[in-house]
C-alpha positions as CSV (number, residue, x, y, z in Angstrom):
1,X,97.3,99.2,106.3
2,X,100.6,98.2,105.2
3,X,102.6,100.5,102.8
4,X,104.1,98.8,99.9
5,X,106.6,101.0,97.7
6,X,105.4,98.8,94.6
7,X,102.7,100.8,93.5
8,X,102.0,98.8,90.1
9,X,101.3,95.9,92.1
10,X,100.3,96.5,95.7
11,X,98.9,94.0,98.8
12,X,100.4,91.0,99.6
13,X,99.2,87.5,101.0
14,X,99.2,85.6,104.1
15,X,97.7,82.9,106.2
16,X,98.1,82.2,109.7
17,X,100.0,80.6,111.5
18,X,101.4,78.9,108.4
19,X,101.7,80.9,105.0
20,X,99.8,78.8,102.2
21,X,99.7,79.1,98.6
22,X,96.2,79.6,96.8
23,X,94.3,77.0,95.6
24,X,93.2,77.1,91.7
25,X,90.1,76.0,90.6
26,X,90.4,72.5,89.8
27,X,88.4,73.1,86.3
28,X,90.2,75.3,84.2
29,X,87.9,77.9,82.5
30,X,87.4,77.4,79.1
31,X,87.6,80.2,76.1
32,X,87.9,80.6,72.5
33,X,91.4,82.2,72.4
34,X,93.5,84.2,70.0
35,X,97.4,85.6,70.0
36,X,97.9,88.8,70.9
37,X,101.7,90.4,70.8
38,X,102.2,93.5,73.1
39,X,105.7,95.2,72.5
40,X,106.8,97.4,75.6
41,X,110.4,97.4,74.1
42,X,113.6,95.5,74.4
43,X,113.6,92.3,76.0
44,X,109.4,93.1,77.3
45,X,107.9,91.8,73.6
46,X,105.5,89.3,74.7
47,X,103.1,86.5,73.1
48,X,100.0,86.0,75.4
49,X,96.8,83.9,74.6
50,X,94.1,86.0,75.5
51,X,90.0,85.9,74.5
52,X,88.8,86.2,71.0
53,X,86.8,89.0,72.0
54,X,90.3,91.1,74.1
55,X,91.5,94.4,72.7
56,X,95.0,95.4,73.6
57,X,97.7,97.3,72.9
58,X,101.3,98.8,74.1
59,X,103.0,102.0,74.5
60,X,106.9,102.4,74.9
61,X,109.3,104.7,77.1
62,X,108.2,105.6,80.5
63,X,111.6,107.0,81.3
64,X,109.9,109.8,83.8
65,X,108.4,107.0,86.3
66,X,111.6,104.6,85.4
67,X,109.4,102.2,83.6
68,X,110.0,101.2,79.8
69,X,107.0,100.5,78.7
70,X,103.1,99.7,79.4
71,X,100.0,97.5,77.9
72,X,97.1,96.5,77.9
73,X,94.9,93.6,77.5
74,X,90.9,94.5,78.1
75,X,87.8,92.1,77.6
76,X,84.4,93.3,77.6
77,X,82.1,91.2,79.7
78,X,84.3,88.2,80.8
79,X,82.0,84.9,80.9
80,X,83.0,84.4,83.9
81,X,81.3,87.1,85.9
82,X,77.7,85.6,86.1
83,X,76.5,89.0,87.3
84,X,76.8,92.9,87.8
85,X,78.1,94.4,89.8
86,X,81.3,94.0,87.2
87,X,83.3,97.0,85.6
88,X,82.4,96.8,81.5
89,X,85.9,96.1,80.9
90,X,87.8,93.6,82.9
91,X,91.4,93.7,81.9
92,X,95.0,92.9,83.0
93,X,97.5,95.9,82.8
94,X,101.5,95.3,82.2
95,X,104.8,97.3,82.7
96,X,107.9,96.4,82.0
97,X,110.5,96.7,84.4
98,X,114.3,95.9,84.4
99,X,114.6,93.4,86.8
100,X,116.9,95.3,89.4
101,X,113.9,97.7,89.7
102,X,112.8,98.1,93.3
103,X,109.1,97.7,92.1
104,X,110.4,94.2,91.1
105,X,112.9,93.7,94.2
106,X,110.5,95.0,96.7
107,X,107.0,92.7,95.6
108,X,104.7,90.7,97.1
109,X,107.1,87.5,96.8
110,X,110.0,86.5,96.6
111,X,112.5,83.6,94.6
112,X,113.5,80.1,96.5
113,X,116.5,78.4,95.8
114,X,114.9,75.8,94.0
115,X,113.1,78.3,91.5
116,X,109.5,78.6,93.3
117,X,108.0,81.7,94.6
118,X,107.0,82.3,98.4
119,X,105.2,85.8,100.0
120,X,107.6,88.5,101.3
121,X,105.9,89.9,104.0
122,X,107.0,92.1,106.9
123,X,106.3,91.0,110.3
124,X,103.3,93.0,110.5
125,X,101.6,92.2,107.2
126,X,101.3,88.4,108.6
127,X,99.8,89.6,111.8
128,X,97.7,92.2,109.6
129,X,96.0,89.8,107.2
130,X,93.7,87.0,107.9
131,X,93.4,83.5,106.5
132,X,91.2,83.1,103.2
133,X,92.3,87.1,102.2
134,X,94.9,86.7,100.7
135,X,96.6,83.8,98.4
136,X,99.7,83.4,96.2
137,X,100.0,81.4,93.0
138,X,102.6,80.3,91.4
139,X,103.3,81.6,87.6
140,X,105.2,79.1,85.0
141,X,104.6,80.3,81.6
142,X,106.1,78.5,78.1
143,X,110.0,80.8,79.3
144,X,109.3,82.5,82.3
145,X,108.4,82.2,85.8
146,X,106.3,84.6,88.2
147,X,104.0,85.0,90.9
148,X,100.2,86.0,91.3
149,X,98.7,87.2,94.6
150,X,95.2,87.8,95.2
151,X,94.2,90.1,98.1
152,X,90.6,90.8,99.1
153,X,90.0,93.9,100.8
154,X,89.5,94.2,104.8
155,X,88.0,97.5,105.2
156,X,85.2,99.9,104.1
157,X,81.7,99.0,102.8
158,X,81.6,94.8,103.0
159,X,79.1,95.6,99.7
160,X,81.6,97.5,98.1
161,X,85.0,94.9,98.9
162,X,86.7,93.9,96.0
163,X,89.5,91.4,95.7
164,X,92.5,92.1,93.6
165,X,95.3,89.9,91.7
166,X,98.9,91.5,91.7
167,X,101.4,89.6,89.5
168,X,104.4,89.8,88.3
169,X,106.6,87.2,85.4
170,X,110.1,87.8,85.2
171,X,112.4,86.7,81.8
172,X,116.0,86.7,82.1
173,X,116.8,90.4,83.2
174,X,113.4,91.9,82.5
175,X,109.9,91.5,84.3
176,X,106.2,92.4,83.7
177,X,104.4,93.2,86.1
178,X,100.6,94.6,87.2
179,X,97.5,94.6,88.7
180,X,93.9,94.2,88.0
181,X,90.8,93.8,90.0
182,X,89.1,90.5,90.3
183,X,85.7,90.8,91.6
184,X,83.5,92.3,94.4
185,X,83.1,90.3,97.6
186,X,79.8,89.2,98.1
187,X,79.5,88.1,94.6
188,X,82.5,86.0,94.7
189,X,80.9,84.6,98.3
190,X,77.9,84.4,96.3
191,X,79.4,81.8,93.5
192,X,82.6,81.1,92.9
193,X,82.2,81.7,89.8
194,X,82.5,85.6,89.7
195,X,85.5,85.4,90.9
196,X,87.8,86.2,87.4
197,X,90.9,85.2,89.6
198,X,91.1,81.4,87.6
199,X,90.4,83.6,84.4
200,X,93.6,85.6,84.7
201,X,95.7,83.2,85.6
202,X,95.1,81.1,82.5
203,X,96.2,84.7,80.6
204,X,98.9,85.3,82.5
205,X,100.5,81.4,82.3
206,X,100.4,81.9,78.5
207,X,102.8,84.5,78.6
208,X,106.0,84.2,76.0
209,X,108.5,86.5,76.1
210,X,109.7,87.1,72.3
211,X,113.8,87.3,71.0
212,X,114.3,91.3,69.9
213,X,113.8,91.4,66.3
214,X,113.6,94.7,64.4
215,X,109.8,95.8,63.7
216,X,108.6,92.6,65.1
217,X,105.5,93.9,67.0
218,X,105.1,97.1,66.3
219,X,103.4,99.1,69.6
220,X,100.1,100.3,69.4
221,X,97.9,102.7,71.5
222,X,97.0,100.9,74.4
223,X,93.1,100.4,75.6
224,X,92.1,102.5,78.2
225,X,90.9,100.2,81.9
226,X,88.3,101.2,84.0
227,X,90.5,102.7,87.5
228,X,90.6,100.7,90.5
């Protein structure tokens, strides 16, 4: 298995012989939505559209694992998932990184010339993954551009697989990134419907990073996620 040093957002994506992007679902899923504000600290205060029903939250200064701050967003029984086996709480998890950070330097993708994303994958990572595990999408929110990647696993129990979106949105000099798990396997084989992939990319395209203003969101405990 490859070894990544990001450890907030993990695997990577590739098809072969040509790399390809991932392919959304060409009906957007649709959900009552509210605005949430997370506020990891300056220059990571953030707008996002999320569920009526989400919970979240944020907690500041990480200064011991070099990260400024964390949140949160967590939705009990997304409608998407038509069945179990799903986690209670699906949910997307953020930390904010300066954007020299090697977590953000060192993802799953990389920045074109022209302002799109493409994978950054070693030479063995595209020999290691196979087409239709892995997938990268491209992230334009309302002032900020990023990647999402999902990965499905390869090994252990096929009953037990899961696949897993890794993303990361970068504003000026500061970037969010996470992970969060997607599905299992044979339930997204199953229907394409439990697979929450479409889900969090509608969150994560909503996101809006917010001008520093004193006491303008203030932070909050954040919800505890099931672990991956």
């Amino acid at each position: 298995m490859p070894n990544k040093s990001l450890a907030v957002i993990g695997l990577m994506f590739v098809m072969l012989p040509v790399l390809a992007k991932g392919v959304d679902h060409p009906t957007q899923p649709t959900m009552p939505t509210k605005t949430m504000l997370l506020d990891m600290g300056e220059g990571c205060r953030i707008r996002v559209e999320a569920p009526i029903e989400a919970q979240g939250g944020a907690l500041r200064a990480q200064p011991d694992k070099n990260v400024q701050g964390r949140a949160n967003i967590g939705i009990t029984s997304p409608p998407r998932a038509k069945k179990a086996p799903y986690e209670d709480v699906f949910g997307l998890r953020f930390s904010c990184f300066d954007i020299s950070n090697e977590v953000v330097q060192s993802g799953w993708a990389t920045k074109n010339t022209d302002g799109s994303w493409r994978l950054n994958l070693s030479p063995h990572d595209k020999t290691y993954y196979k087409p239709g595990n892995i997938a990268i999408h491209e992230v334009a929110t309302p002032n900020a551009s990023g990647w999402a990647v999902h990965v499905d696993d390869m090994i252990g129990d096929e009953r037990a697989r899961r696949r897993r979106l890794f993303y990361c949105v970068t504003h000026e000099e500061k970037a969010v990134c996470g992970n969060s798990f997607m599905g299992y396997l044979p339930e997204i084989h199953r229907h394409s419907k439990n697979d929450l992939t479409p889900y969090a990319l509608r969150i994560l395209r909503s996101i809006e990073f917010l001008d520093d203003t004193a006491g303008s969101v203030p932070p909050v405990a954040a919800p505890s996620l099931p672990g991956r």
